[in-house]
VEXDREN-2710 file (C-alpha; in Angstrom, 1 decimal):
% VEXDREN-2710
k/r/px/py/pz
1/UNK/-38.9/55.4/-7.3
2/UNK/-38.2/53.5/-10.4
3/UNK/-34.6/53.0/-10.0
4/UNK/-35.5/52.4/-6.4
5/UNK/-37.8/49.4/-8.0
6/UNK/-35.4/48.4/-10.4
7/UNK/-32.5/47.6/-7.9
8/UNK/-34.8/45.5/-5.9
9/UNK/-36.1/43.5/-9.0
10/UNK/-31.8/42.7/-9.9
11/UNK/-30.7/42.0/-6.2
12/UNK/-34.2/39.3/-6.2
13/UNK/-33.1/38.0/-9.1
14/UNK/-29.4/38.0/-8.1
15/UNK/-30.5/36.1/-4.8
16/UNK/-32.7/33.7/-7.5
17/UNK/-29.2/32.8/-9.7
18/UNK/-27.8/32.0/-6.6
19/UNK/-30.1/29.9/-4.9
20/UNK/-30.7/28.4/-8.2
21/UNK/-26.8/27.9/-9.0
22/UNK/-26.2/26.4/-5.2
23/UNK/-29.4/24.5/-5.7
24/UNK/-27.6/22.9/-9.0
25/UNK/-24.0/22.7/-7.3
26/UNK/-25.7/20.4/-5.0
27/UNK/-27.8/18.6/-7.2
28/UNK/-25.0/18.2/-9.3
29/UNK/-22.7/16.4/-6.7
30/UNK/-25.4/14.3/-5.2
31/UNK/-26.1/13.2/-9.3
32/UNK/-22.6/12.0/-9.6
33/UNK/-21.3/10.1/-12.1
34/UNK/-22.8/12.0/-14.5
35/UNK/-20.5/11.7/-16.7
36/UNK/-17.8/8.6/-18.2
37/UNK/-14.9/8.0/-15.8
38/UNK/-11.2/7.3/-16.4
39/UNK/-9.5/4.6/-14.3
40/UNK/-5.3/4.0/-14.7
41/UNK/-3.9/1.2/-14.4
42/UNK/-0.1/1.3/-14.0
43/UNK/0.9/-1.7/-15.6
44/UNK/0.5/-3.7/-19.2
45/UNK/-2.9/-5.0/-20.7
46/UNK/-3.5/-8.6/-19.6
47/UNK/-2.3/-8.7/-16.2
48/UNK/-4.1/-9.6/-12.7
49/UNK/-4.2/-5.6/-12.5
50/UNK/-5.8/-5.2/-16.0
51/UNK/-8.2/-8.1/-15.5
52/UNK/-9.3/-6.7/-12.0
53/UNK/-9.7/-3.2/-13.9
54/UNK/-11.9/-4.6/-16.3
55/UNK/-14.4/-6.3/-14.1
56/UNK/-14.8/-3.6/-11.5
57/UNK/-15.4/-1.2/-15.1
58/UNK/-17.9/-2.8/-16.3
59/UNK/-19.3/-3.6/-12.7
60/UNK/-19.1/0.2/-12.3
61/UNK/-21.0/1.1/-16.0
62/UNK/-23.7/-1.3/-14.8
63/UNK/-24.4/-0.1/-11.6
64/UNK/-24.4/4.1/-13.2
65/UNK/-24.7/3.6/-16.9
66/UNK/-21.4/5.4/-17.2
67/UNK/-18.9/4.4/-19.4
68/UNK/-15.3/3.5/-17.6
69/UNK/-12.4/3.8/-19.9
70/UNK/-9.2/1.8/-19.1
71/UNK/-6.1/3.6/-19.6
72/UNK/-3.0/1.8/-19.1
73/UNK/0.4/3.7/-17.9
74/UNK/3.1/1.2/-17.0
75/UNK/6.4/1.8/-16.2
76/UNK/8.8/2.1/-12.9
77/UNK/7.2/-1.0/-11.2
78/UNK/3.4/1.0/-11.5
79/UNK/4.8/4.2/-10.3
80/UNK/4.3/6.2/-13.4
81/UNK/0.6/5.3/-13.5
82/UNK/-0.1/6.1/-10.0
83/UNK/1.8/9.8/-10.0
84/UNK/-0.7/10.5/-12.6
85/UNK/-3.7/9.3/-10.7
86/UNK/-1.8/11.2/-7.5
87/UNK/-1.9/14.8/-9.8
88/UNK/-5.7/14.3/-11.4
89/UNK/-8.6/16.8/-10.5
90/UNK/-10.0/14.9/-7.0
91/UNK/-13.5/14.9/-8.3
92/UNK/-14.3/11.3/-8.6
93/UNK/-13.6/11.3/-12.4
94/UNK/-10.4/9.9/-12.4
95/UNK/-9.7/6.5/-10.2
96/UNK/-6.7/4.1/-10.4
97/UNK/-6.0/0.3/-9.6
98/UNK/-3.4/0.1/-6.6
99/UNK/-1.7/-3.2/-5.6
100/UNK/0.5/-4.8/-2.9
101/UNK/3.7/-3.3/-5.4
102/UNK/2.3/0.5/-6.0
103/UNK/0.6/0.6/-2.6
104/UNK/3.2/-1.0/-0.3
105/UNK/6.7/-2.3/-2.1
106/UNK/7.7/0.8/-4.1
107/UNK/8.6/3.2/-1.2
108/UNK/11.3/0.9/-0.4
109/UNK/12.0/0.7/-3.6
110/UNK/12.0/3.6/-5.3
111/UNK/14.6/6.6/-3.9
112/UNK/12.3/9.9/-4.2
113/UNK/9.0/8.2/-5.1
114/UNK/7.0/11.2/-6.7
115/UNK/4.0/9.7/-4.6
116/UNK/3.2/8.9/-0.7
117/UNK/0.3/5.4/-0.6
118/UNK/-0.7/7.1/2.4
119/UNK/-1.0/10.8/1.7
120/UNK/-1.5/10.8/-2.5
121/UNK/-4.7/9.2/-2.3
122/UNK/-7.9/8.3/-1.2
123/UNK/-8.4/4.7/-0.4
124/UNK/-11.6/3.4/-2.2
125/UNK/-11.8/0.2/-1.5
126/UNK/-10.1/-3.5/-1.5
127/UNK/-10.9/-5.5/-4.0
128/UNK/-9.3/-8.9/-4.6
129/UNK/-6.6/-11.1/-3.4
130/UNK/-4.5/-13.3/-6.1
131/UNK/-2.6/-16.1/-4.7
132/UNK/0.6/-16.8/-5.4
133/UNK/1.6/-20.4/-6.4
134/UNK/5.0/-21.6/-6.1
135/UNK/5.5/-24.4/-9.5
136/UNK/8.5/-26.1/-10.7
137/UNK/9.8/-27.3/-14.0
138/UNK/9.1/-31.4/-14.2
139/UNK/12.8/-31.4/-14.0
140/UNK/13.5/-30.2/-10.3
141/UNK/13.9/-33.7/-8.4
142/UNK/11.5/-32.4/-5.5
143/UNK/7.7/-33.2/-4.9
144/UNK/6.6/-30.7/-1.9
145/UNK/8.1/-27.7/-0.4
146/UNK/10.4/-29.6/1.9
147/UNK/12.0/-31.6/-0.2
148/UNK/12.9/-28.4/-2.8
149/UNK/14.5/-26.5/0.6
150/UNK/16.8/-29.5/1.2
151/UNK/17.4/-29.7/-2.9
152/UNK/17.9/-25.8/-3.1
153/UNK/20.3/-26.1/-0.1
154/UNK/22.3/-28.5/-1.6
155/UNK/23.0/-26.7/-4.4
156/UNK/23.1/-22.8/-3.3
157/UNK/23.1/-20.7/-6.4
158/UNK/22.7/-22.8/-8.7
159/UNK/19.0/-22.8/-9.3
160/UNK/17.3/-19.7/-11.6
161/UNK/14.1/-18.4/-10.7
162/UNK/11.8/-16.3/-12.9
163/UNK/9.9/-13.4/-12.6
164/UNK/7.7/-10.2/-14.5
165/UNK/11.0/-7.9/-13.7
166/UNK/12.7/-6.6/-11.1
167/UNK/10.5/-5.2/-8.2
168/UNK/7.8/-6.8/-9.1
169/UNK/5.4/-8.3/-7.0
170/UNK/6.4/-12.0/-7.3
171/UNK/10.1/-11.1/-7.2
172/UNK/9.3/-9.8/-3.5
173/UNK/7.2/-12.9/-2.8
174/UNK/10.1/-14.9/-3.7
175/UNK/12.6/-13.2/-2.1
176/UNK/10.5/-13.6/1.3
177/UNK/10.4/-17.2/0.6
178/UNK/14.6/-17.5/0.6
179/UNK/14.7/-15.2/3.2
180/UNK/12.1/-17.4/5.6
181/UNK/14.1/-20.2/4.5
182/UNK/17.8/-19.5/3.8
183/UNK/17.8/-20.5/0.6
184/UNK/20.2/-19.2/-2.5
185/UNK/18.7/-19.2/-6.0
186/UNK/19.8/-16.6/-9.1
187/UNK/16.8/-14.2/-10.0
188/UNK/16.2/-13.7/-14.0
189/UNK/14.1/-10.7/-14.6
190/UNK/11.8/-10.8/-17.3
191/UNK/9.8/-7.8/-19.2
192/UNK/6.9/-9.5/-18.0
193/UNK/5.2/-13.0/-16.9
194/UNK/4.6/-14.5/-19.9
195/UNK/7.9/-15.0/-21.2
196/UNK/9.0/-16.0/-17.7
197/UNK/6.4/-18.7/-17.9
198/UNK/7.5/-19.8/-21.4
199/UNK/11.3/-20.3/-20.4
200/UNK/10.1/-22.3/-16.9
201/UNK/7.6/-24.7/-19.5
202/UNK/11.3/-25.1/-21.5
203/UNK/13.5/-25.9/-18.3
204/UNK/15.6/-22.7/-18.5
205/UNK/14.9/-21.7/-15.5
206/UNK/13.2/-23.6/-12.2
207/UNK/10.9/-21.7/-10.3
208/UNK/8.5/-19.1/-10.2
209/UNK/6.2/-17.6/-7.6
210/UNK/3.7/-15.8/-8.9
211/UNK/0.1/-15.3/-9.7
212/UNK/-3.0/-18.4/-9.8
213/UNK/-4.1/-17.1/-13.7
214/UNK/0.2/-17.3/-15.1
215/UNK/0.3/-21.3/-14.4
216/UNK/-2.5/-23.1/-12.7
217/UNK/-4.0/-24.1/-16.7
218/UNK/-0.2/-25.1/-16.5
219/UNK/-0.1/-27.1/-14.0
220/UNK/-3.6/-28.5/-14.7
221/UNK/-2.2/-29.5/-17.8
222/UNK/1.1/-31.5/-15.8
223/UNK/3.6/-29.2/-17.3
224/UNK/4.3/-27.5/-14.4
225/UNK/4.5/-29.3/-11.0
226/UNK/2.7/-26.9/-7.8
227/UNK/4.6/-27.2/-4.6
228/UNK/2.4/-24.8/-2.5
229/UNK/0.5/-21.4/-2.5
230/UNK/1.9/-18.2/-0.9
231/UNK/-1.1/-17.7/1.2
232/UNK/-2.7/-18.9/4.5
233/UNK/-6.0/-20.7/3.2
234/UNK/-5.9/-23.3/-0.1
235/UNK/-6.8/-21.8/-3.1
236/UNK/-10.6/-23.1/-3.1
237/UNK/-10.3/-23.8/-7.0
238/UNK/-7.1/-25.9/-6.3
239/UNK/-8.0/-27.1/-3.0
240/UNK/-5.4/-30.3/-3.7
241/UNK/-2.3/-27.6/-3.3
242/UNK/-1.0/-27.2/0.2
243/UNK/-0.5/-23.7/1.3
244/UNK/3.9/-23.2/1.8
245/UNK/2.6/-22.6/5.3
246/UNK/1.4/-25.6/6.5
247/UNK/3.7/-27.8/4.1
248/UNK/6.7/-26.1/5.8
249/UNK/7.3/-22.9/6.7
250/UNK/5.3/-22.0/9.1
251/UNK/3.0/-18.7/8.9
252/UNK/4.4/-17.8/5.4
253/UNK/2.1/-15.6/3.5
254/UNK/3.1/-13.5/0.3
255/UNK/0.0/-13.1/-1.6
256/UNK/-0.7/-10.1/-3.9
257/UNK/-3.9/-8.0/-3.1
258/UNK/-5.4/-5.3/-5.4
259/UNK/-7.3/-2.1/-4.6
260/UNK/-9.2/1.3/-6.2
261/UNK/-7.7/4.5/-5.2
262/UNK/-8.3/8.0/-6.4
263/UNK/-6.5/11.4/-6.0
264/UNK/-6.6/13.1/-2.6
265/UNK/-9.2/15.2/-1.4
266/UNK/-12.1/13.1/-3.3
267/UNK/-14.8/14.1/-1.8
268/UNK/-15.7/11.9/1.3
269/UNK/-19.3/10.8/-0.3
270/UNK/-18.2/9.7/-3.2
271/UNK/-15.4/7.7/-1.5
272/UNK/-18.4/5.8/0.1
273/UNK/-20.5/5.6/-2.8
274/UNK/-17.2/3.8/-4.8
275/UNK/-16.6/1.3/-1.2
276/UNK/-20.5/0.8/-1.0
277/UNK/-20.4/-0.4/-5.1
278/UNK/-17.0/-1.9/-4.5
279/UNK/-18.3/-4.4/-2.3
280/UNK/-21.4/-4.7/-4.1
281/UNK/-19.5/-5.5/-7.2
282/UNK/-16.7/-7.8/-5.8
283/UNK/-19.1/-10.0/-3.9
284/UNK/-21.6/-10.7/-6.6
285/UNK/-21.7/-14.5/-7.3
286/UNK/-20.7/-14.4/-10.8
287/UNK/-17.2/-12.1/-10.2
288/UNK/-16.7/-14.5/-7.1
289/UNK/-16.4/-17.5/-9.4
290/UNK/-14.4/-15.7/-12.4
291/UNK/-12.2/-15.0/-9.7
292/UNK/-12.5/-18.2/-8.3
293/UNK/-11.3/-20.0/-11.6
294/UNK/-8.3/-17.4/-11.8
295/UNK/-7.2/-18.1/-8.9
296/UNK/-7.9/-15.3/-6.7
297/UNK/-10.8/-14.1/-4.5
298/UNK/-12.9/-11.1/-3.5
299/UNK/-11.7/-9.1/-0.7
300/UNK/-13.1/-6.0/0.5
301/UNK/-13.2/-3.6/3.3
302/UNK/-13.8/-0.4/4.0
303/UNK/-11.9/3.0/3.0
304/UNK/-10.2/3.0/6.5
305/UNK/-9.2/-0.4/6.8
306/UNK/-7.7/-0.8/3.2
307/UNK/-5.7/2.8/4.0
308/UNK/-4.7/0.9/7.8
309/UNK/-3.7/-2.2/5.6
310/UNK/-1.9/-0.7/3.7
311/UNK/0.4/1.7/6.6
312/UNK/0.7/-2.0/7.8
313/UNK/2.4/-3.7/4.7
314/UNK/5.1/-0.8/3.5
315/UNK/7.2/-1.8/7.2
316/UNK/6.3/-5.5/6.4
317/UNK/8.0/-5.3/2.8
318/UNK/10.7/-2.9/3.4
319/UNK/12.0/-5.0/6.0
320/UNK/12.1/-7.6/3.4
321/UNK/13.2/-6.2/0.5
322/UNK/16.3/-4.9/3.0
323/UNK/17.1/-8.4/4.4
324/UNK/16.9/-9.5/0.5
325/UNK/19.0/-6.4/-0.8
326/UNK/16.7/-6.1/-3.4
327/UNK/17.5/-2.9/-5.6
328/UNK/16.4/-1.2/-8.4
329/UNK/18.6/-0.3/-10.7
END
């Protein structure tokens, strides 16, 4: 009889624990964060990548009051940071800033990628779009997009542009402008944009295409001459540029966008928790005009359409990067 009272007192307590531990499974997932998160980004502090990072942190640590530390993992055009997003625990801990190169360029660029943009990941969210602005050293004899097509086809080959290295985003931007144009110019690589900005202020090389925050103080400051953004709509904090579309070549786009992924199999309500804050974040007033002055702007969507996006773009760029025999060596 005692035994018989003993058994049922451990199996109700059992069935307690285990209400009690599903209870607190629950509780725990639906408290999350509840603790500091880790997000990657795979390329060098000071970047458009890194600044984007930063703001969506501390927009995150705001809106949770956990703390978000930045961990950057360059290397093979942002492929070695995103692998290790790819391979971390999908619990909602560990996040990672994707861009048009990472998300859409590298599979075209990259033989045996050791991620897929579409599979590796869940798409949290859009974030921003940097436009890219085409400037010219003082020296070029050419005033708007037109007249530097007609210069640059005069002299094929003989005019150096720069760019953050091979692969990288404003590399592809400018080889879609010559290959919308049929234009010749040399590429010199650089380990990054600062220096390729420093030799275009000293006339060593011509051009460059490449993000608003690189050269718009720049041009401000008339070092640099603008001949038109790589986007559809003016850049509203330089509204006096001309986009390359309407000054020339007609639909020409080649801006760089930036996005939050994390590891596959995230669950699917935190995925909408990060999107929901995402666009929270990204359309706040204040971001909007830090942006603004950078030369970029907010732009978000929705888990589904930044993953459709982004199946759109990898075709886009590897016909590109093909047509440009653009190769990594």
């Amino acid at each position: 009889m005692g035994d018989n009272v003993d058994r049922r007192q451990v199996l109700a307590g059992l069935a307690a624990a285990s209400a009690a531990g599903f209870a607190g499974g629950a509780s725990a997932q639906a408290a999350w964060p509840n603790k500091g998160m880790t997000m990657i980004v795979p390329f060098t502090p000071g970047g458009s990548t890194d600044i984007l990072a930063r703001i969506i942190g501390q927009k995150f640590t705001e809106a949770w009051g956990q703390s978000v530390t930045i961990e950057n993992r360059p290397g093979a055009g942002g492929a070695v940071g995103s692998v290790q997003v790819a391979r971390a625990p999908a619990d909602g801990y560990t996040i990672g800033m994707g861009h048009i190169g990472t998300l859409s360029v590298n599979p075209s660029l990259y033989a045996g990628l050791q991620y897929d943009p579409l599979k590796s990941f869940e798409h949290l969210g859009m974030l921003a779009k940097v436009h890219n602005i085409m400037v010219v050293h003082p020296s070029v004899p050419a005033r708007n997009v037109l007249e530097f097509i007609d210069y640059a086809k005069k002299n094929p080959g003989k005019l150096n542009y720069g760019t953050g290295g091979n692969g990288s985003a404003a590399h592809i931007a400018t080889a879609a402008f010559m290959v919308a144009t049929g234009i010749e110019m040399v590429h010199v690589p650089y380990r990054g944009t600062a220096p390729a900005v420093n030799d275009l202020l000293s006339g060593q090389i011509q051009l460059m295409m490449t993000g608003g925050p690189a050269v718009l103080p720049h041009v401000r400051a008339g070092t640099l001459r603008a001949l038109g953004t790589a986007s559809l709509t003016r850049l509203p904090s330089a509204k006096d540029i001309p986009t390359i579309a309407e000054a020339g070549v007609p639909g020409f786009e080649a801006s760089q966008w930036y996005g939050l992924v994390a590891p596959a199999g995230t669950p699917k309500d935190i995925v909408a928790k990060m999107n929901a804050e995402i666009a929270k974040a990204m359309n706040d007033k204040q971001v909007a005009e830090t942006l603004d002055r950078d030369g970029a702007e907010s732009w978000t969507m929705t888990s589904d359409a930044f993953r459709a996006h982004i199946a759109k773009e990898i075709p886009r760029w590897a016909e590109i990067v093909q047509k440009a025999n653009i190769r990594i060596n």
